[in-house]
C-alpha positions as CSV (number, residue, x, y, z in Angstrom):
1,X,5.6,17.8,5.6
2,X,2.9,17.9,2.9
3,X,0.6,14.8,3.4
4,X,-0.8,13.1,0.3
5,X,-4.0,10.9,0.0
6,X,-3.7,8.0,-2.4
7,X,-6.1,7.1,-5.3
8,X,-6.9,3.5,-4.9
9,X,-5.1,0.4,-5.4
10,X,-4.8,-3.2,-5.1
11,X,-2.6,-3.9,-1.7
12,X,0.4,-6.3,-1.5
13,X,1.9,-7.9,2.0
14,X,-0.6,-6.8,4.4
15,X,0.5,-9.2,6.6
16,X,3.8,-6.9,7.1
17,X,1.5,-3.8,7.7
18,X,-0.1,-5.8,10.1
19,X,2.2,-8.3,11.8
20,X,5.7,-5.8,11.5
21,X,9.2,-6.8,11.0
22,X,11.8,-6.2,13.7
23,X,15.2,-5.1,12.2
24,X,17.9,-2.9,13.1
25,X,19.5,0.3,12.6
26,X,23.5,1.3,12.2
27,X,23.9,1.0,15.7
28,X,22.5,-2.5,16.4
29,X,19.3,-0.8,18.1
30,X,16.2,-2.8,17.1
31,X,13.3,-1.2,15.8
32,X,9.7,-2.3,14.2
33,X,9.2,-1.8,10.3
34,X,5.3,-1.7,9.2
35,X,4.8,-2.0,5.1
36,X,2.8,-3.1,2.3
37,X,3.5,-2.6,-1.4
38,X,0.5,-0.1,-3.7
39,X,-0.2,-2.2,-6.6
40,X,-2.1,1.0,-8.9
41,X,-3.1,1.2,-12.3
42,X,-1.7,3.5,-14.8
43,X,-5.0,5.6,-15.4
44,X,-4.5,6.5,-11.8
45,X,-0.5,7.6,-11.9
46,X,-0.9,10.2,-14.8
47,X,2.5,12.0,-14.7
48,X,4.8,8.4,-14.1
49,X,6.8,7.8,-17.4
50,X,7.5,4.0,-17.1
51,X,10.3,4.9,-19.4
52,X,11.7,7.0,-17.1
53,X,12.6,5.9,-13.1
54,X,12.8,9.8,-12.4
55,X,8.9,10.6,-12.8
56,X,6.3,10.0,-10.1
57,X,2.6,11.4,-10.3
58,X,1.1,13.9,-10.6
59,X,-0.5,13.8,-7.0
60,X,2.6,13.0,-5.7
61,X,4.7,15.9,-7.0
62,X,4.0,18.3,-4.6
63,X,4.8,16.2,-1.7
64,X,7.9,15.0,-3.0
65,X,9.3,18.2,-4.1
66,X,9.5,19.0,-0.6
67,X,10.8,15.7,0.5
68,X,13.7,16.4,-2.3
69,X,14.5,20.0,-1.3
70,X,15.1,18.8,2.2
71,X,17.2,15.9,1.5
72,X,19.4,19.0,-0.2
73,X,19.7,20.3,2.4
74,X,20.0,17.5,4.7
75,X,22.3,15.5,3.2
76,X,23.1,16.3,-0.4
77,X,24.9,19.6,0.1
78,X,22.1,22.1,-1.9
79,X,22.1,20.1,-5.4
80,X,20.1,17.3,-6.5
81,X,21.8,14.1,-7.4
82,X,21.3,13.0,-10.6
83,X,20.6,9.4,-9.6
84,X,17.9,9.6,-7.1
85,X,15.7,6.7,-7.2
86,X,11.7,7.1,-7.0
87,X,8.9,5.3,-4.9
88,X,7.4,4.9,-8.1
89,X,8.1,1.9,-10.1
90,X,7.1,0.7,-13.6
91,X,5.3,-3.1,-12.7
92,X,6.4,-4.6,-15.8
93,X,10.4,-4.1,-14.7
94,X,9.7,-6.3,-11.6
95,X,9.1,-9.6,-12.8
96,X,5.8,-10.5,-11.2
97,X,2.7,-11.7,-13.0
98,X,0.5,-9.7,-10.5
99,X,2.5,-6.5,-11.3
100,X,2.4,-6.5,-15.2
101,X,0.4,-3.2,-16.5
102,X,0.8,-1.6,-13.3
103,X,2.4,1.2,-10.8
104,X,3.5,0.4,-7.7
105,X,5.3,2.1,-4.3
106,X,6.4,0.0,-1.6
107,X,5.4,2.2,1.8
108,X,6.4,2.2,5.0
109,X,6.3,3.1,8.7
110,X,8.3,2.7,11.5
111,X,8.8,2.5,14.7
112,X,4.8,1.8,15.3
113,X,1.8,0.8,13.0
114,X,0.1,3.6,11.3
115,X,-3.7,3.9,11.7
116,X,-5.8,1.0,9.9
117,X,-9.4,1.3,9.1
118,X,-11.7,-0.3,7.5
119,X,-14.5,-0.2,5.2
120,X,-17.0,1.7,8.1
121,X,-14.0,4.5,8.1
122,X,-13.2,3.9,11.6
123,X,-10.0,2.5,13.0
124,X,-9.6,-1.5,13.9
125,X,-8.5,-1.8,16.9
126,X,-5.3,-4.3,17.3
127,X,-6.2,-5.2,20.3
128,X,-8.6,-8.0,20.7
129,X,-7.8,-9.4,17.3
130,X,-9.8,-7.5,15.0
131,X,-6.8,-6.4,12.9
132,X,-6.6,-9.6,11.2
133,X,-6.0,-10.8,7.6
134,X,-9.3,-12.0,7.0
135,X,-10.3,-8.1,7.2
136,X,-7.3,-7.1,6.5
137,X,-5.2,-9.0,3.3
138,X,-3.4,-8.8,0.0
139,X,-5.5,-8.6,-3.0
140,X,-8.1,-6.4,-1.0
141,X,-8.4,-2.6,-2.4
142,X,-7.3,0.6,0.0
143,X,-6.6,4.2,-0.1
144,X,-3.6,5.3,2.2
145,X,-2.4,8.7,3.2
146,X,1.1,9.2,2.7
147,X,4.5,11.5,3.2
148,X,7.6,11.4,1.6
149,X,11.2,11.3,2.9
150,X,14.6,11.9,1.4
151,X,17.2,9.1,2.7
152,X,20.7,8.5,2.1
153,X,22.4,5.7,3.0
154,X,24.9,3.1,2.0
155,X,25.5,4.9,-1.4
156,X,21.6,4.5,-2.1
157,X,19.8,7.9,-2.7
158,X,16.3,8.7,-3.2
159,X,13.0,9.3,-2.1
160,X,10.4,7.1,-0.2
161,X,6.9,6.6,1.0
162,X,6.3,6.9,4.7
163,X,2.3,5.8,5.7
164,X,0.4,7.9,7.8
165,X,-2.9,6.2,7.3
166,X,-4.2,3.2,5.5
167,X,-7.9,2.4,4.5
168,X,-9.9,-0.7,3.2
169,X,-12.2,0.1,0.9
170,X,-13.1,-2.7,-0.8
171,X,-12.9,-6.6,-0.9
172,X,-11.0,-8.2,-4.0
173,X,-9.3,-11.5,-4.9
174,X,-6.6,-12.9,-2.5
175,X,-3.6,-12.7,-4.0
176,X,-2.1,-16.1,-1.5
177,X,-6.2,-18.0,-2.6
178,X,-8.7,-18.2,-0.1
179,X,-11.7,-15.5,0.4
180,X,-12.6,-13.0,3.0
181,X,-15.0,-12.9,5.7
182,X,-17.6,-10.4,3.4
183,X,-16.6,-12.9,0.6
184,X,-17.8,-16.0,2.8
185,X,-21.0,-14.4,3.5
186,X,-21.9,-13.1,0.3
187,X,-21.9,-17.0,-0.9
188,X,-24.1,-17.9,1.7
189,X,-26.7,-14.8,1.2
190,X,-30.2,-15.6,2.5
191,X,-30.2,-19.2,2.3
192,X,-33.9,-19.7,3.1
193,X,-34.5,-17.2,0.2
194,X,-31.7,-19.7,-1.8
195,X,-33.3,-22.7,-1.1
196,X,-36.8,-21.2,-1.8
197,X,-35.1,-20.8,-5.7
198,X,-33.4,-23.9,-6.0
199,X,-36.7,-25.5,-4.8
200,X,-38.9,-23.7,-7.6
201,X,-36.4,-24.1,-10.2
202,X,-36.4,-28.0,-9.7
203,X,-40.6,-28.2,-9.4
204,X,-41.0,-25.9,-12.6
């Protein structure tokens, strides 16, 4: 299964990477769900045709190819449906402000969390609380490394985004308000160097 590193884009309910959602499968059997939704700008998805709900990027298409030829012939009998839907979807279509201009893919993982790390490169641990969404929280910028898989289900067909890996590589506006910890401590800086300013500015 060909693994695919993402460009970078804005990230969307972080707080479902981090806190999970328990759900259920056919057979009542409940299992945890881990997501966020790739908010990425169309510079950065050459190949998508928002036009066109069957086109992905070009980074993506090797990856999901494969995922394709083995929902052939997993569950589609060797052809390829027509109607297969794509992780990829055109922003404006979605009726969100925050999404207008843009690309996104909703990923996934299940059963446990994928790997989370932060702006150092190493992992955050989620034990202790350090995997939090002051670190961790919509509106920040990441990179994720992502596979694809074919499902079938219900009369839905298609392709989607499983994560293997997600990483924070930069602060940004929260999307819910509020500021990060790196935010908060920018604004305070050196406050003896600060007050040294503000105290030379009023005197001159």
């Amino acid at each position: 299964m060909t693994q695919v590193k993402t460009p970078t884009f804005r990230g969307s309910y972080m707080n479902k990477l981090i806190e999970g959602e328990e759900k259920q499968n056919n057979e009542g059997k409940p299992y945890m769900a881990y997501s966020l939704r790739a908010d990425f700008e169309p510079e950065d998805c050459p190949g998508f045709d928002a036009g066109d709900p069957r086109t992905y990027p070009n980074w993506a298409k090797e990856a999901i190819e494969e995922a394709i030829e083995t929902g052939k012939t997993k569950f589609w009998k060797g052809k390829r449906p027509n109607n297969l839907s794509m992780p990829f979807m055109d922003g404006d279509d979605a009726d969100k402000p925050e999404l207008e201009g843009k690309v996104y893919c909703n990923m996934k993982a299940f059963g446990r969390r994928c790997p989370v790390l932060g702006m150092d490169n190493k992992a955050i641990s989620p034990d202790g609380g350090g995997l939090n969404e002051q670190v961790i929280y919509s509106g920040a910028y990441y990179k994720a490394v992502i596979t694809f898989a074919p499902y079938d289900a219900q009369g839905n067909r298609g392709v989607s985004a499983r994560l293997v890996a997600v990483r924070k590589v930069d602060d940004g506006e929260r999307m819910a308000g509020g500021i990060s910890e790196s935010q908060a401590e920018d604004m305070f800086g050196d406050e003896d160097g600060t007050q040294a300013a503000v105290e030379d500015d009023f005197l001159s």
